[in-house]
C-alpha positions as CSV (number, residue, x, y, z in Angstrom):
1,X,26.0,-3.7,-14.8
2,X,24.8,-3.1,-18.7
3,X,22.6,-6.4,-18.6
4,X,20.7,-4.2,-15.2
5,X,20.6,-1.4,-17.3
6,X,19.4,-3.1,-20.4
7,X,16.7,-4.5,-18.2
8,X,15.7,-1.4,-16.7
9,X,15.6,1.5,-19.2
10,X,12.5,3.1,-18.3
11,X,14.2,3.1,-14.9
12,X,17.1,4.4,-16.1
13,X,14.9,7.5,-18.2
14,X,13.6,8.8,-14.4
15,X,17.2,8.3,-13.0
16,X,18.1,10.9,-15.6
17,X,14.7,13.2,-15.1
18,X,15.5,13.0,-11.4
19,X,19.4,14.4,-12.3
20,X,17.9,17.3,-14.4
21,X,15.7,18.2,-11.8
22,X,18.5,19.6,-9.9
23,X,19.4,22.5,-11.8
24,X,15.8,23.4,-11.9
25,X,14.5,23.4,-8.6
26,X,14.6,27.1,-8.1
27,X,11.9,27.3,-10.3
28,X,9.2,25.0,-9.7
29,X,7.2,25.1,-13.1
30,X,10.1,23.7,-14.8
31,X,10.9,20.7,-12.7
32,X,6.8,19.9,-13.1
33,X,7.6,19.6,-16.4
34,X,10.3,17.8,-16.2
35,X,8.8,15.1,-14.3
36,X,6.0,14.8,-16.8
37,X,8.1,14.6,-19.5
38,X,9.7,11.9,-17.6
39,X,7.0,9.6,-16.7
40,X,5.8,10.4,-20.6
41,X,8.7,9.2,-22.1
42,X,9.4,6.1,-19.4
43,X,5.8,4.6,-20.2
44,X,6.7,5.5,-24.0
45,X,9.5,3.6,-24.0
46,X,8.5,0.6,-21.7
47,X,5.1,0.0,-24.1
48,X,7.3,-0.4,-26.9
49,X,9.8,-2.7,-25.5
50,X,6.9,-4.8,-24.8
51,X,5.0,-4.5,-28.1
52,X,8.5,-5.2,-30.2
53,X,8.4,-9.2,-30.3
54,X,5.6,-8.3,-32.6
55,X,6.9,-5.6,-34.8
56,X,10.0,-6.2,-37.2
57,X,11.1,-2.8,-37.1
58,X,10.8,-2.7,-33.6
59,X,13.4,-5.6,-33.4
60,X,16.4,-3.6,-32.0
61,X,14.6,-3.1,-28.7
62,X,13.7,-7.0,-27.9
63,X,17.7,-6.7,-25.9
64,X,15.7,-4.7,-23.4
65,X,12.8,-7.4,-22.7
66,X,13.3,-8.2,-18.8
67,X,13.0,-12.0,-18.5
68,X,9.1,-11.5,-17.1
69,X,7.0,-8.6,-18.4
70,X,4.2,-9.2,-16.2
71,X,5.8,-6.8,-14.0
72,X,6.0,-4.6,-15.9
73,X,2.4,-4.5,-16.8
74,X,1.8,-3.3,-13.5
75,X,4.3,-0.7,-13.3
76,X,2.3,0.7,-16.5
77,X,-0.5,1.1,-14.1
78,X,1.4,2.6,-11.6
79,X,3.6,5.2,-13.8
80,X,0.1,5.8,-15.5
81,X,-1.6,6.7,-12.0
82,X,1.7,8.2,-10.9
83,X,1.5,10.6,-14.3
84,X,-2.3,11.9,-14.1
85,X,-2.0,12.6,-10.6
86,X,1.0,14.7,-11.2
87,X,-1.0,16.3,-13.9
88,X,-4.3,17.4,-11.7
89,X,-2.5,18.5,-8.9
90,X,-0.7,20.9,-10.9
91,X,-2.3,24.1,-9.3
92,X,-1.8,22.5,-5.7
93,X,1.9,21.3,-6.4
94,X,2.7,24.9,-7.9
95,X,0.8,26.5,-4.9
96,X,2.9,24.9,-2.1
97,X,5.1,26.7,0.4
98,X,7.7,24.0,-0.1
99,X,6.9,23.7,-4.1
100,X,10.5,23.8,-5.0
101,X,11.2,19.7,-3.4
102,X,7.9,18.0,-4.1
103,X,8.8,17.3,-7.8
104,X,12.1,15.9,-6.4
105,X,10.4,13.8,-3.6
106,X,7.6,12.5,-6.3
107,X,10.4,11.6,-8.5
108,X,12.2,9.6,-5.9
109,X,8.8,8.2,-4.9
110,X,7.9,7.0,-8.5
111,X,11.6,5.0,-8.7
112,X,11.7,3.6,-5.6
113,X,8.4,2.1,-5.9
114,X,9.6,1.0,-9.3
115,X,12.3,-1.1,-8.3
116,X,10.4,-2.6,-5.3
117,X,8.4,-4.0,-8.1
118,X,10.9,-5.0,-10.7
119,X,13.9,-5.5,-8.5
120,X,14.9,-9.2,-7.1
121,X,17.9,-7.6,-5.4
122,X,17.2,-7.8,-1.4
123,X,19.1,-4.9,-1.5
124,X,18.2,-2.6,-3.7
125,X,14.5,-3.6,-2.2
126,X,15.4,-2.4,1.1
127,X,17.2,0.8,0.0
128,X,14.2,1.6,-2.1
129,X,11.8,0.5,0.9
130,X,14.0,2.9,3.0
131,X,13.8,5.9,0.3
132,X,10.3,5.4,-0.2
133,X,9.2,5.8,3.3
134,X,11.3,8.8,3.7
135,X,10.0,10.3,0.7
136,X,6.2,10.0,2.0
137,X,7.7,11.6,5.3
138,X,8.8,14.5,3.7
139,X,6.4,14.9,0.9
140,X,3.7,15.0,4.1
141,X,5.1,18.3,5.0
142,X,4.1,20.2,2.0
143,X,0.9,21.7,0.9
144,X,-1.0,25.3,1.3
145,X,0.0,25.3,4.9
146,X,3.4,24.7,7.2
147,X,3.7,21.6,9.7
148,X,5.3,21.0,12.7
149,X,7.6,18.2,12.4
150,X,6.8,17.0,16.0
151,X,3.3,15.5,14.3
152,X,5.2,13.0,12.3
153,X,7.7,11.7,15.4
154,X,5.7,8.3,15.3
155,X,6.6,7.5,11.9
156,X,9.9,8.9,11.6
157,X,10.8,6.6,14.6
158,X,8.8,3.8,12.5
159,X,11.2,4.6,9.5
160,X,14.2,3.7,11.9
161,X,12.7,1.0,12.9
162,X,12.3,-0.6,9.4
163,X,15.8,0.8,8.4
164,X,17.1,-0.9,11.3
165,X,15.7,-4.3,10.3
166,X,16.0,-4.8,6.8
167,X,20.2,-3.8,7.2
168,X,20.1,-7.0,9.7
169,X,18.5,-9.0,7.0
170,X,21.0,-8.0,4.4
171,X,23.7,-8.7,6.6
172,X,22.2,-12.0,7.4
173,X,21.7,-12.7,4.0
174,X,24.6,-11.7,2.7
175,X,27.0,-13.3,5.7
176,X,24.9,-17.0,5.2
177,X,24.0,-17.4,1.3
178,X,26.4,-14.8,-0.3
179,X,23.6,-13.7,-2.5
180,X,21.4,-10.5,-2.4
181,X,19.1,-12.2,-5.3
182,X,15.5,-13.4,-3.9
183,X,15.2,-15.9,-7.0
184,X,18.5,-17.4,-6.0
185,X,18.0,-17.2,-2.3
186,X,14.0,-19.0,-3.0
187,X,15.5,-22.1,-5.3
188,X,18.0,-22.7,-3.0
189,X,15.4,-22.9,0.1
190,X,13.3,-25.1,-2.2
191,X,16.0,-27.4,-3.1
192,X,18.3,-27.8,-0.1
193,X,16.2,-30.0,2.6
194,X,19.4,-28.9,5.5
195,X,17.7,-25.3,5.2
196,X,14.5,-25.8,4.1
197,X,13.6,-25.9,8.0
198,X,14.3,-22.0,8.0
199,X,12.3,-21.0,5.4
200,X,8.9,-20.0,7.4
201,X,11.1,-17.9,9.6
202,X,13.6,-16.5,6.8
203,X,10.5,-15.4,5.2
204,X,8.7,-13.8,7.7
205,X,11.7,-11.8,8.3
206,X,11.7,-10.6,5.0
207,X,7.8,-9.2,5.5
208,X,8.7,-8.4,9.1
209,X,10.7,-5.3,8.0
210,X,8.3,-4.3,4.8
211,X,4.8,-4.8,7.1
212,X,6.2,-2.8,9.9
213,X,5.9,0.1,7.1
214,X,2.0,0.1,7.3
215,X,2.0,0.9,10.9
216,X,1.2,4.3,10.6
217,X,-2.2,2.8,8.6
218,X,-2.9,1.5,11.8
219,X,-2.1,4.2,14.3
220,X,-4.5,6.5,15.0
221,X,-1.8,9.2,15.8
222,X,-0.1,8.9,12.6
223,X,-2.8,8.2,10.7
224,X,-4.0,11.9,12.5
225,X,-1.3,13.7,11.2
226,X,-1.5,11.7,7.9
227,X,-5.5,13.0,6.8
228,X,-4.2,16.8,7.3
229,X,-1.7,16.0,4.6
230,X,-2.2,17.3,0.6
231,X,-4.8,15.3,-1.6
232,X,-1.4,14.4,-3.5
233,X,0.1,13.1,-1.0
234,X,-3.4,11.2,0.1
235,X,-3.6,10.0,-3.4
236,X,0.0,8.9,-4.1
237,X,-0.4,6.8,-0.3
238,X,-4.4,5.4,-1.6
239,X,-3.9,5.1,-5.0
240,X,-0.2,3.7,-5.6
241,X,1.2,2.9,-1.8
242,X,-1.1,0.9,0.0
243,X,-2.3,-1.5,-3.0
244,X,1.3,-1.8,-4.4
245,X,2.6,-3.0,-0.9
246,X,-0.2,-5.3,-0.7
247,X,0.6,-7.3,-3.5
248,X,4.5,-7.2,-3.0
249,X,4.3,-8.5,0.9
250,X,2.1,-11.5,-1.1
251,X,4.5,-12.1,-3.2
252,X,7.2,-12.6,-1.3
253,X,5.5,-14.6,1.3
254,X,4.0,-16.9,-1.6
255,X,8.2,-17.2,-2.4
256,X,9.6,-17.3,1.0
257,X,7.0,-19.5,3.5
258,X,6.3,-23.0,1.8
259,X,3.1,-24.5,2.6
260,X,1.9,-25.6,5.7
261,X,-1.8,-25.2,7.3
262,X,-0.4,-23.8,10.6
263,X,0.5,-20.5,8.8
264,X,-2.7,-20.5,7.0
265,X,-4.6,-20.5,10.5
266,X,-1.9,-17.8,11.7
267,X,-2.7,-15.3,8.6
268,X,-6.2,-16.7,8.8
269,X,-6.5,-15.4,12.6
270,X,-4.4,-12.2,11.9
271,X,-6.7,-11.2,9.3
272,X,-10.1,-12.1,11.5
273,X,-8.5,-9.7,13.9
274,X,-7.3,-6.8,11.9
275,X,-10.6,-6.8,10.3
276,X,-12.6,-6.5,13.7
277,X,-10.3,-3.8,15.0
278,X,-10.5,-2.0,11.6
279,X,-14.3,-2.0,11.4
280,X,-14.1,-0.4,15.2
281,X,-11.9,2.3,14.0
282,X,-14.8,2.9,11.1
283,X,-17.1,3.1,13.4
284,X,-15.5,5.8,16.0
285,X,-14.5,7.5,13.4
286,X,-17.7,8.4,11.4
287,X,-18.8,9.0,14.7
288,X,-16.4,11.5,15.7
289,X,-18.1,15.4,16.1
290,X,-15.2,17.1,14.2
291,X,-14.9,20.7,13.4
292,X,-13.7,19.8,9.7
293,X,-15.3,17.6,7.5
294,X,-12.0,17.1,5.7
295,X,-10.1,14.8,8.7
296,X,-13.4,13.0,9.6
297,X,-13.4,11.4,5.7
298,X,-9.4,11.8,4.7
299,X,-9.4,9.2,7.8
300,X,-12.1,6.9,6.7
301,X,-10.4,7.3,3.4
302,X,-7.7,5.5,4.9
303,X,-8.9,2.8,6.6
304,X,-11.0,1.9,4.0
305,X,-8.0,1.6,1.8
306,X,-6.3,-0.6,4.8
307,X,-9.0,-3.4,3.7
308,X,-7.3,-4.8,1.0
309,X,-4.6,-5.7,3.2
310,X,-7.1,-7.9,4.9
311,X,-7.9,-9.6,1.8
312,X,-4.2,-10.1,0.6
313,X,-4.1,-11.9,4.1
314,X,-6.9,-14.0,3.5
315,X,-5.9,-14.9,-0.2
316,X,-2.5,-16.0,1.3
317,X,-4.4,-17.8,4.4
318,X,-5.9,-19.9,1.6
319,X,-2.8,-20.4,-0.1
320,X,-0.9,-22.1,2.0
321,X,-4.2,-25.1,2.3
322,X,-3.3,-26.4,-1.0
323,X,0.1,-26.5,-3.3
324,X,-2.1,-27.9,-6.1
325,X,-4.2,-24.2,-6.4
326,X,-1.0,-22.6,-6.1
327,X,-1.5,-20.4,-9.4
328,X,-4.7,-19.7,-9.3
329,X,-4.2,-18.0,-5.7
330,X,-1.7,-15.7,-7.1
331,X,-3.5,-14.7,-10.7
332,X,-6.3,-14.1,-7.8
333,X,-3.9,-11.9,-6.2
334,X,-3.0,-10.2,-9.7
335,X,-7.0,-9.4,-10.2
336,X,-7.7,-8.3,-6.8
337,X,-4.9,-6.0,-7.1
338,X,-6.3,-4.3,-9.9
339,X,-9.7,-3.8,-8.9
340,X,-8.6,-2.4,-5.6
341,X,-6.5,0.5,-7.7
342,X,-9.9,0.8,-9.7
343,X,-12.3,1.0,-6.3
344,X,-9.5,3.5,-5.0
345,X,-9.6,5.6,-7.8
346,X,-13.2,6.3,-7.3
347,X,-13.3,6.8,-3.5
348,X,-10.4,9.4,-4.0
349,X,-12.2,11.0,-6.5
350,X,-14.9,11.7,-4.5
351,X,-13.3,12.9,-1.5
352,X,-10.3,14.6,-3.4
353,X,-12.2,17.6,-3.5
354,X,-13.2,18.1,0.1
355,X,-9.3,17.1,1.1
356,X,-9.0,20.3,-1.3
357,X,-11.6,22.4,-0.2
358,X,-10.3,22.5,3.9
359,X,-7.0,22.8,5.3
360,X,-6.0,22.5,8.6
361,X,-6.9,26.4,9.7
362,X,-10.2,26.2,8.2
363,X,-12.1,25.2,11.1
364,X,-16.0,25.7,11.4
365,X,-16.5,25.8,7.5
366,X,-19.0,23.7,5.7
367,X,-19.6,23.1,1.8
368,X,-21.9,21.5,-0.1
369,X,-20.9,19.8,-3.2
370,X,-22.5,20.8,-6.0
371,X,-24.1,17.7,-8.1
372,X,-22.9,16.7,-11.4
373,X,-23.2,14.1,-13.9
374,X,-19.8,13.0,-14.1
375,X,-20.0,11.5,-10.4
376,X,-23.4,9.8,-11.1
377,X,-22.3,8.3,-14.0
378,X,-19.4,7.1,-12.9
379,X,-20.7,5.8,-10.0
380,X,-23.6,3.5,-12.0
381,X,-21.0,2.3,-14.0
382,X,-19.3,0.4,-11.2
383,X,-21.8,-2.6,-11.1
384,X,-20.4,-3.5,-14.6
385,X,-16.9,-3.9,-13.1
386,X,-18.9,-7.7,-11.3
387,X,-21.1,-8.7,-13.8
388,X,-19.6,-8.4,-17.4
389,X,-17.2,-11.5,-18.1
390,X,-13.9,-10.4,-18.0
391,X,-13.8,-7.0,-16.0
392,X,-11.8,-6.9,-12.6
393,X,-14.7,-7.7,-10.6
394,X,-15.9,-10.7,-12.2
395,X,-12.8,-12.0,-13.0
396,X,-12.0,-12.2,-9.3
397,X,-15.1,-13.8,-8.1
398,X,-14.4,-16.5,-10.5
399,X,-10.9,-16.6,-9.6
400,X,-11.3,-16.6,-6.2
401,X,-14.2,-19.4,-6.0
402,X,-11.9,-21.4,-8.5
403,X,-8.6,-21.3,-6.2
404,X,-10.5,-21.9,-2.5
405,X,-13.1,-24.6,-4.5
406,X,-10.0,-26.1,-6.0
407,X,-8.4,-26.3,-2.4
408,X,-11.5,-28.0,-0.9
409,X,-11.5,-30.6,-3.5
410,X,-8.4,-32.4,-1.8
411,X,-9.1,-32.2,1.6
412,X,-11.5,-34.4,3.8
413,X,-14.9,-33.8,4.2
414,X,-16.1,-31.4,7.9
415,X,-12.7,-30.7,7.9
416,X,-11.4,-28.0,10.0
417,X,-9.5,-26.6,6.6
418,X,-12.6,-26.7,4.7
419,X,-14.7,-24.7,7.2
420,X,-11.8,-21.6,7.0
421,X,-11.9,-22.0,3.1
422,X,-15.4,-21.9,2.8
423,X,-15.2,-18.4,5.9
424,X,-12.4,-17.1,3.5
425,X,-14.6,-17.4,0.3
426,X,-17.2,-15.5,2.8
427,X,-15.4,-13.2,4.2
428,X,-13.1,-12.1,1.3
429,X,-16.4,-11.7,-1.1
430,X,-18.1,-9.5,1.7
431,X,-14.5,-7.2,2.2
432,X,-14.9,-6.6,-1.7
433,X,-18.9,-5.9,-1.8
434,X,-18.3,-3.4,1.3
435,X,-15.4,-1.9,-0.2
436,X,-17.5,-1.1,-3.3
437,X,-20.7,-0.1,-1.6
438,X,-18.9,2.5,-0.1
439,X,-19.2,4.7,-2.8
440,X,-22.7,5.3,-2.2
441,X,-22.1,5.8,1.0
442,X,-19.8,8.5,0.6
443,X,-21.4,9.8,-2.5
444,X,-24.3,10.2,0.0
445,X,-22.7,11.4,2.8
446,X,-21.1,14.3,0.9
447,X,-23.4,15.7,-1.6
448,X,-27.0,15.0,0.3
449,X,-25.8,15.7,4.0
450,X,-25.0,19.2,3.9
451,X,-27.2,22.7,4.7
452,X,-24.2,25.6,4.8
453,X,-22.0,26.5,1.9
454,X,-18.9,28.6,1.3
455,X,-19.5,30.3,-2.3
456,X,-16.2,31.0,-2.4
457,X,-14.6,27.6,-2.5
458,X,-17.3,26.3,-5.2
459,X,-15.9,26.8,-8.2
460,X,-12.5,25.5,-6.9
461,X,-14.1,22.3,-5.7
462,X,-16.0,21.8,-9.2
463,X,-13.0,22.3,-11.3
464,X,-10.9,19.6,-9.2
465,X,-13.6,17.1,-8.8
466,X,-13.8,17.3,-12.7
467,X,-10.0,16.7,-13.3
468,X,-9.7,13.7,-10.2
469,X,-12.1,11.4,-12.1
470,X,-9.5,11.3,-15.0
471,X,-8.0,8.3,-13.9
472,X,-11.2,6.4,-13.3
473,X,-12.1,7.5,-16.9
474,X,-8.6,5.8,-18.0
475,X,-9.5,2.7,-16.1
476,X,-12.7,2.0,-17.4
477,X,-12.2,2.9,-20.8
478,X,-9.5,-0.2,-20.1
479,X,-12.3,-2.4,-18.5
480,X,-14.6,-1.6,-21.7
481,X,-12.1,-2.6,-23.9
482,X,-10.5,-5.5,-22.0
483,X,-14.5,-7.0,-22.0
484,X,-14.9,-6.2,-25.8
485,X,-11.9,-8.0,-26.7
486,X,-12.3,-10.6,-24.6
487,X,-8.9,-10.3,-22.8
488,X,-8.5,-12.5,-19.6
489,X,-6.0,-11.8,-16.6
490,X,-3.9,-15.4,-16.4
């Protein structure tokens, strides 16, 4: 029990903000600060712990190292998105009919993503899988206006669903390998040839429970409900959620499923499909005529954020073609990861303020958004994100044509395997391009498309659009200075 808490203090600092927020939920602007404080003091402490091999008087915190820190160079991303979000929705938090549980939800939202990260315990992944989802639910309901609980049925039944599975797979787990711990449970499928036979389905079981958690990013009636939700609750699902999940369902299929080309054709196929249905839902829903401009892009939000689901899937596809470019798949993985949070940063930015500007009563209303520099600055920044050496963008073009051209090498000329590969490279570059190009287009769409305004909702709309680019600021100052100094993502 010590040695989990020694490895898991900045977890243990938001177990204790959640406790204090208790006393204080009867008064809203306390608990906000409370959570800030928080996530303030849980980032504090987790940068130090990492920076004390290299300080002597930083020595008596090395006990706390966990055993890899990668992690938790990711959950510094996250806490840090998780933070500044917090932050900018102040006014809209404070606002809410339901203000007195959204600091307790976001708090139970931050942990449990947490510890779906840095846990190995099957267990505590599920219960924080479980808590998670429910959080979302609930958080959904707040805002400036009241919902009807009725408009959420699909994914509260979808939240049964996943609880239902993943207390099977515990049970299975528990009843046929006594252990809960996935590092345990992965050496001894590697190293046991009388069970390595069940390792495709054992892990496909695993992902069956956590992918059946993105269903509502496919349903058009949740994903209905979803778009008339806060742009804090849109940001926590774009911005944390989605690309998070991604990258965890990867990594446990890259522990779980051992190589074989027939499940590269299967995710291969699955992602060829996905893709073609997502692009139809695109389509129909630009072309919807919609009486609020808000649900029309809060829904194309979504579904643009669904792509890098497609191109986890397609990453993995390639994966399991070669066990000889295994680590280069997954450091691709790392990099795409972060360039999605940095592409979904600036799509939210720009559609956090119409999300803000309508709610669900405001029906008929158009605004134009007034032009500023920041958005066009920010915007002609993004090429440099693809062609400066070590920014996200590169880095993953070269990663990704180093893993699939490192997979071709040993397999046998006209192959079937080296057609996919080279459709793979294609496809996944193209997912990536059309992902960033979007930002034009909605940048387009929204401040050149429109003839009516409402003067009363300008200034609001101005002062939030100014406060959501803070964390694209954050992540390019990074990009600047990871390019500068030459870092490089391994």
């Amino acid at each position: 029990m010590f040695e989990v808490i020694l490895n898991n203090l900045p977890i243990m600092i938001l177990f204790l903000s959640l406790l204090l927020i208790f006393p204080f939920m009867h008064q809203p602007k306390y608990s906000f600060y409370l959570v800030n404080t928080g996530l303030i003091l849980a980032l504090i402490m987790q940068n130090l712990i990492l920076i004390s091999p290299a300080f002597r008087f930083l020595d008596f915190l090395t006990i706390f190292l966990p055993e890899d820190s990668t992690n938790w160079l990711i959950t510094d991303i996250i806490l840090t998105i998780f933070l500044i979000l917090h932050i900018v929705s102040k006014h809209q938090i404070l606002r809410s009919h339901s203000n007195q549980s959204i600091s307790l939800l976001f708090m139970l939202i931050v942990i449990s993503t947490l510890l779906i990260e840095l846990s190995s315990s099957i267990f505590i992944i599920a219960l924080s899988y479980i808590i998670l989802l429910n959080s979302i639910y609930f958080l959904s309901f707040t805002g400036d206006y009241k919902k009807d609980p009725i408009y959420f049925k699909e994914f509260r039944e979808m939240v049964s669903f996943v609880t239902f599975l993943l207390i099977i797979l515990i049970l299975s787990v528990a009843f046929d390998y006594f252990s809960y711990n996935l590092k345990d449970l992965s050496y001894s499928f590697t190293s046991i040839p009388s069970i390595r036979k069940y390792l495709n389905y054992f892990g496909f079981f695993i992902t069956l429970g956590l992918f059946s958690g993105f269903s509502f990013i496919f349903s058009r009636s949740i994903r209905k409900n979803f778009v008339n939700s806060s742009s804090f609750t849109v940001g926590i699902l774009t911005l944390v959620f989605f690309p998070l999940m991604g990258l965890f369902i990867f990594q446990l299929l890259t522990i779980f499923i051992s190589f074989d080309h027939t499940l590269g054709y299967i995710f291969f196929g699955v992602a060829i499909i996905d893709l073609i249905w997502l692009f139809a839902e695109l389509i129909r829903e630009y072309s919807k005529k919609m009486a609020q401009d808000r649900l029309k892009f809060a829904g194309i939000l979504i579904l643009i954020s669904g792509i890098e689901f497609q191109v986890f899937l397609l990453i993995l596809s390639g994966y399991y073609f070669s066990a000889q470019a295994k680590s280069l798949f997954y450091t691709t993985a790392i990099i795409f990861y972060i360039l999605t949070l940095v592409i979904n940063s600036i799509l939210f930015a720009l559609l956090e303020p119409i999300i803000n500007a309508y709610d669900k009563n405001d029906v008929g209303k158009l605004i134009i958004f007034k032009k500023t520099s920041v958005e066009l600055v920010f915007i002609l920044l993004v090429p440099g994100m693809f062609f400066f050496k070590n920014s996200p963008g590169y880095q993953f073009f070269e990663m990704y044509y180093s893993s699939l051209l490192s997979t071709a090498q040993n397999l046998l000329p006209n192959s079937i395997d080296l057609i996919i590969l080279w459709i793979i490279l294609i496809i996944g570059i193209g997912l990536v391009i059309f992902k960033t190009l979007s930002i034009i287009w909605i940048y387009n769409s929204l401040y050149f498309s429109k003839s009516e305004t409402v003067s009363s909702k300008i200034h609001q709309i101005e002062k939030n659009n100014r406060s959501s680019w803070i964390i694209v600021c954050i992540f390019y100052i990074s990009i600047i200075l990871y390019t500068l100094f030459e870092f490089k993502i391994e």
